[in-house]
Structures are given as structure tokens and as C-alpha cells.
N, C-alpha and C positions, 0 to 999 in steps of 0.2 A: 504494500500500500504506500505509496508516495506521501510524504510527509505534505502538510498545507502549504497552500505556496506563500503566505505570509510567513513563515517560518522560516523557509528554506532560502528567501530571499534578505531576510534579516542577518543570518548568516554566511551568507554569499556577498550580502555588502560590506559587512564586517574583513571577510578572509581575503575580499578583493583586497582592500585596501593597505594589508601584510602583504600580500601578493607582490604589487608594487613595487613596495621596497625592494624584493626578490631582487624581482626584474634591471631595477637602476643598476643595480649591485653588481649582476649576469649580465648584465650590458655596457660596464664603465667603460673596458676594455675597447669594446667597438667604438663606442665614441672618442678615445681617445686619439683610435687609429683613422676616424675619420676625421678629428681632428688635424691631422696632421697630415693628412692624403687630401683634403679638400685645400682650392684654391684658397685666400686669403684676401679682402679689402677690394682697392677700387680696382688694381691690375688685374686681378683674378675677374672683376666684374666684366669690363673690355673683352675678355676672348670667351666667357662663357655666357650663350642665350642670350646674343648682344640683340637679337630683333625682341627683348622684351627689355621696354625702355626704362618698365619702373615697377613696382610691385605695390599693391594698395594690401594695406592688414586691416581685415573687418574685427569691431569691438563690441561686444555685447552691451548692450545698454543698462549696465546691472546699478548704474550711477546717470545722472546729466549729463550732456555733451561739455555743458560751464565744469563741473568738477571731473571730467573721466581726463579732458584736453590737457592739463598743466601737467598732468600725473604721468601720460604717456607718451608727450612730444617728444622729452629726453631718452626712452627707449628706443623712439620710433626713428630718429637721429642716429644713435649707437648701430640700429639695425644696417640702415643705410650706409653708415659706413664701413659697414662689413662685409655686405652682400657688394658692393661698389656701384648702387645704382638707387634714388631716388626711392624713397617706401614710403607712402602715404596714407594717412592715417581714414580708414573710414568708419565714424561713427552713425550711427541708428537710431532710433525711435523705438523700435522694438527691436526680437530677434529674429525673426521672420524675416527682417530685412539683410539682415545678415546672411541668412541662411541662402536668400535669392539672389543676395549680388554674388553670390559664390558661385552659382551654379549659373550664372550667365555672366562669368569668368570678369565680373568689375572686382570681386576680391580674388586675390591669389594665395592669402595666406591669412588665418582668422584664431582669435580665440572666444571660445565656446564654452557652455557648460555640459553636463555629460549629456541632459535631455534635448538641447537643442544641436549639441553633434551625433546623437545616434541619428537625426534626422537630415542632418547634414548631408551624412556619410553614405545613408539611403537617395537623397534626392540631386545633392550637388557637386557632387564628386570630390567630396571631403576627404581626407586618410589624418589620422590623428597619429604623429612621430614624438610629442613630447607631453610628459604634464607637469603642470604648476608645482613648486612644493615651495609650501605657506611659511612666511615669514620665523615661524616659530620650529620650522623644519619638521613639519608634520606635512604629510599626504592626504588629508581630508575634509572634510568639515561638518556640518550642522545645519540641518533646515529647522527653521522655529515657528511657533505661531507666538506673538506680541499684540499684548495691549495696553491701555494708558495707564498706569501707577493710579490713577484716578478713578479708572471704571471699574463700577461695584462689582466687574467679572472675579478682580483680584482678593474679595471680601470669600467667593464663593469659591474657592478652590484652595487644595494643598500645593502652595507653591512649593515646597522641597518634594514633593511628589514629580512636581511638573505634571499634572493630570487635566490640567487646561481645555486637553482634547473632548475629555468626557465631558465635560461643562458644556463645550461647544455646540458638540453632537445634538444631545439633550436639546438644547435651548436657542438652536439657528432658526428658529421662525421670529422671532425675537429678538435677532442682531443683526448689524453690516457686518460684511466681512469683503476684504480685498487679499485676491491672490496678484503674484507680481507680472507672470506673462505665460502663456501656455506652453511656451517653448520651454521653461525658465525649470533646471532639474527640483534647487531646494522651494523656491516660488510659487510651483505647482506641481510637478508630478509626484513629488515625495509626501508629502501631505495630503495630496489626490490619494494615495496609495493604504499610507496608513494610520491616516484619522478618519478618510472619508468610506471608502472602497469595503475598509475589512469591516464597517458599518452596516454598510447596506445601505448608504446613503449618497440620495446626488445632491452634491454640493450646490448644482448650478441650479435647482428648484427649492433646495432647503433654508436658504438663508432671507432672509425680510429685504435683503438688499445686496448683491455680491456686482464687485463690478474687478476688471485689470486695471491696475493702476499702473502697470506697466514698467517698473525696476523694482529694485528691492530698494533704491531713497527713496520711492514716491510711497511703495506701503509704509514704511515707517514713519516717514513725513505725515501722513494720514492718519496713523497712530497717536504720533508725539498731539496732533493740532484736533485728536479727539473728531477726525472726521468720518472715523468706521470704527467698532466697536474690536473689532479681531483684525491681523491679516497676516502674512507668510511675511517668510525674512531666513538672513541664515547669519552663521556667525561671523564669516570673514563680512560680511556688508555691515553687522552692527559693528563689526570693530574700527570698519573705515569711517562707520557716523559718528563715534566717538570720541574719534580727530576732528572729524570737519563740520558739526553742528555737536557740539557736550552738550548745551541746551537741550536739543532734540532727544538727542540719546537719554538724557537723566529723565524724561517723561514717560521711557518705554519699561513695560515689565515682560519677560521671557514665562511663558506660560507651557509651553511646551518642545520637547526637544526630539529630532527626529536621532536611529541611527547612524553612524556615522554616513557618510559620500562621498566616493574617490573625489579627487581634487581635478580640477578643469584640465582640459587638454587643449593641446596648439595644434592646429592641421593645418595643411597645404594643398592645393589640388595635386590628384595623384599625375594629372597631365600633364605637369612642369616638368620641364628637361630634368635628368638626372642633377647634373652639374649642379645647375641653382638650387635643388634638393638640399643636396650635398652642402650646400653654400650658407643655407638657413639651417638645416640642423648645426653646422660649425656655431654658427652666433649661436642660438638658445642654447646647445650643451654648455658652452663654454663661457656663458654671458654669467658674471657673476657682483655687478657693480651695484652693492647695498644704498648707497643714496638713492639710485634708480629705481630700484625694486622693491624698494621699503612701501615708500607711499604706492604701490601698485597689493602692497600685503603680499610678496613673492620675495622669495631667498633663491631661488637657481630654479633650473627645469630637468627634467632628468628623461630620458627615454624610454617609450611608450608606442604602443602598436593598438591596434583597431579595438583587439579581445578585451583591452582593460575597460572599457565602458561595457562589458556585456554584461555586469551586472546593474547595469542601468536598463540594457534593452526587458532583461526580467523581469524588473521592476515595474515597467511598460506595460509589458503583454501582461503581469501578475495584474493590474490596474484594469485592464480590458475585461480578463476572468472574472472577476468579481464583479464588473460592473454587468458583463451578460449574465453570471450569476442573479443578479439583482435584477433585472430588467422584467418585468413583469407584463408588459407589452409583448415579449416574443414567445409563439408556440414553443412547447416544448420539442418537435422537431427543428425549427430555426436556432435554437439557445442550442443545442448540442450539436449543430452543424458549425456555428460560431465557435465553441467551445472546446471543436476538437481542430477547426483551423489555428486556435489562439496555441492549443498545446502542440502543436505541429511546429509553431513555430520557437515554443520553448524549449521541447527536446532539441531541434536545430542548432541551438546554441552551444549545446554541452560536447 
């Protein structure tokens, strides 16, 4: 008998993210040698992929275009001078927009979170070579659900529990709630998965008021200013709001905390010439300039291949199960024709 898929996927995001470290570890080596076998700077720019004049890197909108700009021109500078060709910056509105300038090749090189590049990866000829590792030299992070210090939610729940969720659940006819973007791993699908899903509940009918606000500033922003009762967040986003708005931050209380989530990935289209491959992995392995990377919440990147988001894609299809589980609208021959498509594609995985 297969164990529940909320189980198995709890502990699947958990060993991914030991996995990882493996992997850097089993991998130093290559990138060392590609370090040193790949060309170098502007010369190396000139005789390699010289009919591609410049490279744009797509930015998830997990912040404002006013606060993501300051933080990442001086990366996006470094990169350039690496690669030996011009790299510019493309930011978004949402992630969606990300995900399409990709795949009608206006971005050449992006970073993502795990839910918006498994769809990447799927739709726009995405391939994930590196991932983030977090200022504190960890691999992971935290999806939250937050609300004001002020609203009587916090009266009504064990905060050293963090059981926020159950509160929720209970009591969504009777609250706003804002998730950050559909694309967005800790924003929506992680919370989709396991406060809503292993419920029995659609979120997008159960709340008195649910809207995307579209980053993790804008939910929290909407929190701090008391403009929704609940909404999604993760940790690396509260830790950057509480450099760049304390105000804001000291309003927020954490009410609930997800499993851990591997940490984001950097992709390229897989149709870039080898060479410039070759050219950007050298900068991100090797890129190690802490004034730069600080304020981005990044310490180094380390290498990474497609499979380490596959416990995101679980996560996904685990979200899909339970919601045709739930689905009360479909024959019971439609729900088991869905049901055995969804596990079709979860054994695929393994």
C-alpha cells in the first residue's frame, strides 16, 4: 500500500534538500575543471557566440522593480563582465512574464523559484545548472502564512504551535486572504498543498475575499497596512523586509510555517551555444562577492541539474490528487480517469 502522498512528499522535500548538498559536494570537482577549461571575461566573449550581442537575465518579481533594481544592477554588471558581452536586466510584474519572455527567447538566462521553473522547464525551454545557497549557507527555506500583531487571529491560536492553519481553515468565510502569484512555489503552491489540499478545501471559493497581490512585498505590505486578514510569505522575503521596511516587518506575526523548500534555481535556455553555457556557469560557480550577494540574501550558487526541483513537481501533481480527490462535481469514472493520469505522472518521476 503506498504511503499518503502528503507524507511521502513531506519527506521527499525534506531529503531533497540533504540531497543537494550531496550533489555540490559530487560536483565541486566538475566545476572546478570547468572553471578552468571555460573561456574567461571580454576576450573569451569576442570568439565565443559572437552573433548573440547580449544576454537579458529574467527576475522574478518576489520584491518591486524600485527595490529588486539597486540590489541587482551590481550582479548584473559582474555578470557582464564575465561573460564579455552586455547582460540586461529584465524585470516583471509577475512570473508568468518571466516564464514567457523565456520561451520566446527575450530572456536567455533567469532566476526562478522551484514552482515557476518546473513550468518553465515544461513550457520554455528552461534547464536549471545552478541553485541559490542562502546567505546563512543553508539550501532552503520556508513558506509562511502572516498576519497583523493586531488581528484578533493572533488572540485565537497557539503561536509556539504555529497552528495558524487550523484557524484558517475553520474560519475562511470570514476572512481576506492574499496569496503572492500562482506561479510563486512558497506564495502558492506550498500552502495550496498543505493547509488547503490535504483539507478538502478550495481556497479560491472559501475565503470572504482572496485576491494575488502579486510578490511576497505586496502580501506582506497588505498585512503590515491591515489590508487582508491572512496571506502567504516565506522567510528569505521577511528577512529582506526587515532591512528594507522594520516598520513593516515589526506589524507582521508568522502564524504558520511550511516544511522546508529546496532553494531557487538559475536556468538558461538549453539552446544557447555550448561555449556561453560554459561561460555562465564559470561566473555563478565561481561568483563569490559578499557585498553583492548579501543584499540579494545569496552566499555562492552551487550546481544543480533539472531532478532537484522534482520534489516540487510532487508537490504539484500531490496538489492536483487531492484536489480531484475533492472535487465533487466529477463522476466517479472522470475522478479516476484524472487520478490515474495525475499518478502516471508521479511514478514518472521516480
Amino acid at each position: 500500500m503506498k504511503a499518503p502522498v502528503f507524507k511521502r512528499l513531506t519527506s521527499l522535500l525534506t531529503a531533497s534538500v540533504i540531497s543537494v548538498a550531496t550533489l555540490a559536494s559530487c560536483t565541486s570537482t566538475q566545476s572546478n575543471q570547468q572553471a578552468q577549461t571555460t573561456s574567461n571575461g571580454s576576450a573569451s566573449g569576442q570568439t565565443c557566440a559572437p552573433e548573440i550581442a547580449s544576454i537579458d537575465f529574467g527576475i522574478i518579481s518576489t520584491e518591486s522593480q524600485q527595490n529588486q533594481k539597486p540590489k541587482f544592477e551590481p550582479f548584473i554588471e559582474a555578470m557582464s563582465q564575465t561573460i564579455g558581452r552586455p547582460v540586461n536586466a529584465f524585470y516583471a510584474t509577475d512570473y508568468a512574464a518571466v516564464i514567457e519572455a523565456m520561451g520566446a527567447n527575450k530572456v536567455q538566462v533567469a532566476w526562478y523559484g522551484g514552482k515557476s521553473y518546473i513550468t518553465a522547464a515544461e513550457r520554455s525551454n528552461a534547464e536549471a545548472f545552478a541553485q541559490t545557497v542562502n546567505s546563512d549557507g543553508t539550501q532552503g527555506y520556508y513558506s509562511h502564512l502572516i498576519t497583523n500583531k493586531e488581528n484578533p487571529i493572533v488572540s485565537e491560536i497557539d503561536l509556539q504551535k504555529g497552528n495558524g492553519n487550523e484557524y484558517i481553515v475553520e474560519n475562511a468565510k470570514d476572512l481576506t486572504f492574499a496569496f503572492n502569484d500562482p506561479e510563486s512555489t512558497s506564495g502558492y503552491l506550498v500552502p495550496s498543498y498543505y493547509v488547503f489540499a490535504q483539507k478538502g478545501v478550495n481556497a479560491k471559493e472559501a475565503f470572504k475575499q482572496l485576491i494575488f497581490a502579486g510578490s511576497h512585498e505586496a502580501t506582506a505590505q497588505a498585512v503590515a497596512n491591515q489590508q487582508v486578514d491572512v496571506a502567504t510569505n516565506n522567510s528569505e522575503s521577511l528577512t529582506a523586509l526587515k532591512a528594507s521596511d522594520p516598520k513593516a516587518f515589526e506589524q507582521i506575526q508568522v502564524i504558520w510555517t511550511s516544511p522546508v523548500i529546496p532553494s531557487d534555481p538559475i536556468t538558461y535556455r538549453k539552446d544557447l551555444p555550448d561555449c556561453l553555457k560554459g561561460q555562465i556557469k564559470d561566473f555563478f560557480y565561481s561568483y563569490k562577492d559578499t557585498a553583492v550577494l548579501e543584499p540579494l540574501g545569496w552566499q555562492a550558487f552551487v550546481p544543480a541539474e533539472d531532478k532537484t526541483w522534482n520534489t516540487i513537481r510532487e508537490l504539484n501533481i500531490g496538489k492536483d490528487i487531492l484536489e480531484v480527490q475533492n472535487d465533487k462535481n466529477l463522476t466517479p469514472q472522470a475522478r479516476q480517469q484524472k487520478l490515474d493520469e495525475l499518478n502516471q505522472k508521479l511514478d514518472a518521476l521516480k
